[in-house]
C-alpha positions as semicolon CSV with decimal commas, in nm:
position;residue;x (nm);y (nm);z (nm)
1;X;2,009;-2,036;-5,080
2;X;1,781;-2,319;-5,230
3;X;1,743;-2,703;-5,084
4;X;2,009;-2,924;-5,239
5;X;1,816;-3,276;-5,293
6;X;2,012;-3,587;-5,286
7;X;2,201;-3,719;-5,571
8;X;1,962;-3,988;-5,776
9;X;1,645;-3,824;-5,650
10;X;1,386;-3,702;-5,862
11;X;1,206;-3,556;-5,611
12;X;1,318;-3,144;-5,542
13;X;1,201;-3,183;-5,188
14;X;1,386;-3,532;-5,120
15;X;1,487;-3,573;-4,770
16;X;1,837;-3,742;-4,679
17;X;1,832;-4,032;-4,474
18;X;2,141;-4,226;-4,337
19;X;2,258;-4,583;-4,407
20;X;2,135;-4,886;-4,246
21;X;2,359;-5,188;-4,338
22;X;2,150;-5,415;-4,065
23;X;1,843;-5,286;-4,283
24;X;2,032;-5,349;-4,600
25;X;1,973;-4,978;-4,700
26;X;2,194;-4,711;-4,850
27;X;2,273;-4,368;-4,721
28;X;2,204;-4,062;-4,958
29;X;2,461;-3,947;-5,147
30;X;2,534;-3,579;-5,056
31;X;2,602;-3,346;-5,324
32;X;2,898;-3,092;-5,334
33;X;2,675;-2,811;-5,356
34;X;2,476;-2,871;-5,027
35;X;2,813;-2,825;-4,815
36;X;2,906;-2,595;-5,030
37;X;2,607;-2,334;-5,073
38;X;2,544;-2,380;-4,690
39;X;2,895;-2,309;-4,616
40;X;2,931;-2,000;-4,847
41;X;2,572;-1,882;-4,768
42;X;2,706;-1,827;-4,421
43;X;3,053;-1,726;-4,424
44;X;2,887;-1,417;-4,660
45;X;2,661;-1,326;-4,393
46;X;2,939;-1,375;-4,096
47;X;3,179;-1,126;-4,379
48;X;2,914;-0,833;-4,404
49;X;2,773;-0,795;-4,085
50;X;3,077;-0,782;-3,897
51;X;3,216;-0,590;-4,096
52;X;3,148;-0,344;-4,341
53;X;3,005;-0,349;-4,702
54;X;3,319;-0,190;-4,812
55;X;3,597;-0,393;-4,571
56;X;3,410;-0,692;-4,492
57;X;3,555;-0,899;-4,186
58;X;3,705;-1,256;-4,317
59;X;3,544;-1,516;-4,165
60;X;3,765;-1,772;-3,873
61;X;3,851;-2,116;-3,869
62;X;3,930;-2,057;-3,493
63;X;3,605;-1,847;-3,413
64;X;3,291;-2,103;-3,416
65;X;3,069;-1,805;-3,266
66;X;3,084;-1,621;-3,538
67;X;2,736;-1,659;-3,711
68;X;2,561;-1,567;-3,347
69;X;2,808;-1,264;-3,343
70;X;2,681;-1,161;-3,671
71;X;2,312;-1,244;-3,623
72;X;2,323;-1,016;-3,299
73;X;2,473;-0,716;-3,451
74;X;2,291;-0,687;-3,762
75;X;1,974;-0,711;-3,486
76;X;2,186;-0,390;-3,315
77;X;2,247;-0,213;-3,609
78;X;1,888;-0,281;-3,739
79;X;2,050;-0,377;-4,094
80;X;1,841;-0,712;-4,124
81;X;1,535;-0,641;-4,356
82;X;1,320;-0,707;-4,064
83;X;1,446;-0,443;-3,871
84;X;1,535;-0,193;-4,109
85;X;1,505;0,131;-3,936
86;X;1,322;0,414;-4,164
87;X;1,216;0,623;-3,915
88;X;1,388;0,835;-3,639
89;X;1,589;0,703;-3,402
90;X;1,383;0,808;-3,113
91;X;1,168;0,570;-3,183
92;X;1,151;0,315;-2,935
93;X;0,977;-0,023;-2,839
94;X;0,684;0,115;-3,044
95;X;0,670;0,447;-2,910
96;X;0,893;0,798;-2,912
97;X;1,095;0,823;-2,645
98;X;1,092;1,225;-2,703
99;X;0,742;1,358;-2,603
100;X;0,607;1,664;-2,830
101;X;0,413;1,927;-2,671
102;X;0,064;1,922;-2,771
103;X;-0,090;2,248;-2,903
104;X;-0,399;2,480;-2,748
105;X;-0,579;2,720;-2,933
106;X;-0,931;2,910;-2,820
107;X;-0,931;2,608;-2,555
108;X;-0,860;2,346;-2,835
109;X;-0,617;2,070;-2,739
110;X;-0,457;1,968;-3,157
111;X;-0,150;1,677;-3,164
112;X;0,033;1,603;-3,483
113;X;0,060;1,254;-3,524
114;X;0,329;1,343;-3,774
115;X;0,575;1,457;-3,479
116;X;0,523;1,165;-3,275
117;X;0,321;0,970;-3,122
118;X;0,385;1,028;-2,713
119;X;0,225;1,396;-2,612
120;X;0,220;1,604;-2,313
121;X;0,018;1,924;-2,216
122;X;-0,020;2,096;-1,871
123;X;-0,423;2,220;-1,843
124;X;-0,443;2,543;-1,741
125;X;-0,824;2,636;-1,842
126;X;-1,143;2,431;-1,975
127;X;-0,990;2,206;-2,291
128;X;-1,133;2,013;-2,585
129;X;-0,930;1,780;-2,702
130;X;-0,968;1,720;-3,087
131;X;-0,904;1,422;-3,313
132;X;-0,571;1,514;-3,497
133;X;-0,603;1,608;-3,859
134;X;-0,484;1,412;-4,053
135;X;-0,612;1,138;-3,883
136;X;-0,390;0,849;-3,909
137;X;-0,546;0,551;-4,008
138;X;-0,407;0,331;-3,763
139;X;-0,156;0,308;-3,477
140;X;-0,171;0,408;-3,112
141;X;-0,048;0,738;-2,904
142;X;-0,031;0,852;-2,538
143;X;-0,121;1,219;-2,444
144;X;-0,005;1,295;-2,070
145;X;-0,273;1,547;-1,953
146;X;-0,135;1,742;-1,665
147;X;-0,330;1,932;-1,448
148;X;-0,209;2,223;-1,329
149;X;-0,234;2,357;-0,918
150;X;-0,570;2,519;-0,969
151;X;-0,777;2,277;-1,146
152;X;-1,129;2,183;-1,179
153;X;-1,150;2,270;-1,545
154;X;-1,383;2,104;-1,787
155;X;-1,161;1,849;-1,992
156;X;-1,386;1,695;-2,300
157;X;-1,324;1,525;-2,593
158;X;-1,413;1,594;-2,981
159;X;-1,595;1,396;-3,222
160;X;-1,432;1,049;-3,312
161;X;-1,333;0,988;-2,945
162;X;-1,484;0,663;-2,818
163;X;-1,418;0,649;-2,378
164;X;-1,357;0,274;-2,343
165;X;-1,239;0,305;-2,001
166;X;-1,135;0,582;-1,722
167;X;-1,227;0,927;-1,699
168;X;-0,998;1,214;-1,687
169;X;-0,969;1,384;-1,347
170;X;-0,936;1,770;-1,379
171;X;-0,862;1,761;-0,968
172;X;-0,542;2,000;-0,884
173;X;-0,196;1,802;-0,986
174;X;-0,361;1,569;-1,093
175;X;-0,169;1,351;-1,446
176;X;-0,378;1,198;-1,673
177;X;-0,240;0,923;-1,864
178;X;-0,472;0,904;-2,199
179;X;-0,423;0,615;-2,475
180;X;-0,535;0,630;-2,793
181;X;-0,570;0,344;-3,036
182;X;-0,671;0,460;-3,380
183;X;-0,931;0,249;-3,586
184;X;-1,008;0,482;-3,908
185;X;-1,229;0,767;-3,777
186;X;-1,322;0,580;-3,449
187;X;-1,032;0,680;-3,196
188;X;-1,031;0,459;-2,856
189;X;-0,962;0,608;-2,519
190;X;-0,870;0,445;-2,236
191;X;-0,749;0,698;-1,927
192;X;-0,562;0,623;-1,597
193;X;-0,407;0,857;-1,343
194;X;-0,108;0,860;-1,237
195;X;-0,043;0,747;-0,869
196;X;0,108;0,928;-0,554
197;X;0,380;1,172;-0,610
């Protein structure tokens, strides 16, 4: 939809401005096409999104909700180009709301950043937790870093791990909470614990 100037006006980005007869001033003259293309503009978004591309829902004289009605379910059905999901629906607020098991091998804690980007791992023995491979060039994850009833292992990290803040605690129960915010081949950590139960 493009601005519709005023009749008379040379100007594309003319405003309108209303009669004054006490000023001795005329109104602008509205052109058919700035009702109309406004009007159409909107009944064609009120038609497809609620309804379908194929049987598109006519729009109502009666209903005068109906733009807010369609503005709130192309928002639910993620079909505004904003929104457009491309990506799995268990993806959430940023975040998959399906953790993946993270991997150990010789003592070497690996995540694909592929799979997701929430983690969890119960430490059984001494760990190293390595940068993931690829390493994604941006982004954040969470790995939750259980530790199991016998504890006091030694829990480090790989190259490319900068500690920013917290330190994991390797004590017996104990769930480490560790964020990662990835800046090309610098990774930030910052590490709570969960509390009580």
């Amino acid at each position: 939809m493009e601005y519709v100037k005023p009749l008379n006006e040379t100007d594309p980005n003319a405003p309108y401005i209303n009669g004054d007869a006490s000023q001795d001033m005329e109104g602008s003259e509205v052109p058919a096409a700035a009702i109309e293309h406004t009007m159409r503009e909107i009944v064609n978004a009120v038609t497809f999104f609620l309804g379908t591309v194929e049987t598109p829902l006519p729009a109502s004289g009666e209903d005068l909700q109906q733009l807010r009605k369609a503005i709130e379910k192309a928002v639910t059905d993620a079909n505004a180009d904003a929104l457009y999901r491309t990506v799995s629906a268990t993806l959430g607020a940023g975040f998959w709301t399906t953790p993946v098991a993270a991997t150990v091998a010789a003592g070497n804690v690996s995540f694909n950043a592929a799979l997701g980007n929430r983690f969890t791992l119960t430490a059984t023995e001494a760990l190293t937790i390595t940068a993931p491979d690829p390493l994604p060039a941006g982004g954040s994850a969470r790995l939750e870093l259980s530790i199991d009833a016998t504890g006091n292992y030694s829990i480090d990290f790989g190259a490319g791990f900068r500690v920013n803040h917290g330190a994991i605690s390797s004590e017996p129960n104990a769930v480490n909470l560790i964020h990662m915010e990835f800046s090309g081949a610098v990774i930030d950590v910052h590490i709570t614990q969960r509390k009580g139960g």
